[in-house]
C-alpha positions as CSV (number, residue, x, y, z in Angstrom):
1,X,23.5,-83.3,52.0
2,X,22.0,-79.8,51.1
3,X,23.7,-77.1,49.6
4,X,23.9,-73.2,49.4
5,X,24.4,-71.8,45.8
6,X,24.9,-67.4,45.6
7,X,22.5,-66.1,42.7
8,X,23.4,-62.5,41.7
9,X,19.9,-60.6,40.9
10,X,19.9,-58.3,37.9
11,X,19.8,-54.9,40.4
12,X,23.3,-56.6,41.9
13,X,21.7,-58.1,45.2
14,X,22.1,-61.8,46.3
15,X,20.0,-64.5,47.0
16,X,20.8,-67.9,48.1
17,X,19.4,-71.1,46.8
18,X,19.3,-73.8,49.1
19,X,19.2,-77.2,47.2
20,X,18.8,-81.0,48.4
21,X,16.8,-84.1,47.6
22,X,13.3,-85.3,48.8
23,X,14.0,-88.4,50.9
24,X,11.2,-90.4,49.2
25,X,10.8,-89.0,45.7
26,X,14.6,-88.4,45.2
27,X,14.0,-85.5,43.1
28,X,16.0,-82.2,43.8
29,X,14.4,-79.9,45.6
30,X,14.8,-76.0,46.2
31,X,14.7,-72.7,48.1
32,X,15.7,-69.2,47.7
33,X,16.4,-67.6,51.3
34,X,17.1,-63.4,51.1
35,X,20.3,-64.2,53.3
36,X,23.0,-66.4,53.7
37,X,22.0,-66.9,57.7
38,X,18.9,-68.0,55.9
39,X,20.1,-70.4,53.9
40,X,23.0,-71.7,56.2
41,X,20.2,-72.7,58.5
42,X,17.8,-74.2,56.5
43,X,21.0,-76.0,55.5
44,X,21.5,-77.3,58.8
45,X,18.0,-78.1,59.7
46,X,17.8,-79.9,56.5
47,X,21.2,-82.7,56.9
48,X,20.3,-82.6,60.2
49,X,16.5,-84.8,59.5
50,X,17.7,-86.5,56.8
51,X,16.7,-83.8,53.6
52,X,13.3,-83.4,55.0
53,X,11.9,-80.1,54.1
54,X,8.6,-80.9,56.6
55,X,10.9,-81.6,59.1
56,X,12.7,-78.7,58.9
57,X,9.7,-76.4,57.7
58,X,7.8,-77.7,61.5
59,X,11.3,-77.1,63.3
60,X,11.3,-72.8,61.6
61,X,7.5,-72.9,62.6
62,X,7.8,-74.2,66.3
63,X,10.9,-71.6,66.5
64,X,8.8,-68.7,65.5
65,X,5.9,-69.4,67.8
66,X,7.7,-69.4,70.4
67,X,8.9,-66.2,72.9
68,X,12.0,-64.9,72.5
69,X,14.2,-64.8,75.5
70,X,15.6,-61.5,76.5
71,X,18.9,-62.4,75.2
72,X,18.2,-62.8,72.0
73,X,16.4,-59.4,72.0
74,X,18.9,-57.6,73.5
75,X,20.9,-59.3,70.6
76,X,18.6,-57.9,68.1
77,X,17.0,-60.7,66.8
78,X,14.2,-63.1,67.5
79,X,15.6,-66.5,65.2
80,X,12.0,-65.6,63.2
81,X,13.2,-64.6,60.2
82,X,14.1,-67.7,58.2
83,X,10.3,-68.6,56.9
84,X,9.8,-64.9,56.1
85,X,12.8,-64.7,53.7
86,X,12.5,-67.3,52.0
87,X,10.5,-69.0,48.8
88,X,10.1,-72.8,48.1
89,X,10.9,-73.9,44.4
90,X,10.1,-77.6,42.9
């Protein structure tokens, strides 16, 4: 199961750092998101495939190719943001 740990930056800002281990290699694995959406969904996209960051990575891809609905824009957001804010750490 993944996890979300806060990391306070030395200008006072946050970042989240979203840890879990490879399926195969069993070695832990991380990524920093700018926000906590951002790391709360990699977090679920993550226990939901089993820890597999290519999984998860495809599933954030596929999402960002595709058009938002009006809905979501008139909501303010298009659900692209989570590959954007975020940096992959091994």
């Amino acid at each position: 199961m993944a996890s979300i740990r806060k990391r306070t930056k030395k200008d006072g800002s946050s970042s989240y750092m979203v840890l879990w281990r490879d399926p195969k290699s069993r070695e832990q694995q991380g990524l920093t998101a700018a926000t906590l959406v951002e790391a709360e969904t990699l977090k679920r996209l993550l226990d939901a495939n089993g820890q597999s960051f290519d999984i998860a990575q495809h599933a954030t891809l596929s999402n960002e190719k595709r058009t938002p609905t009006v809905a979501e824009i008139s909501r303010g957001g298009d659900g692209s943001n989570l590959a954007r804010g975020c940096a992959r750490t091994s």
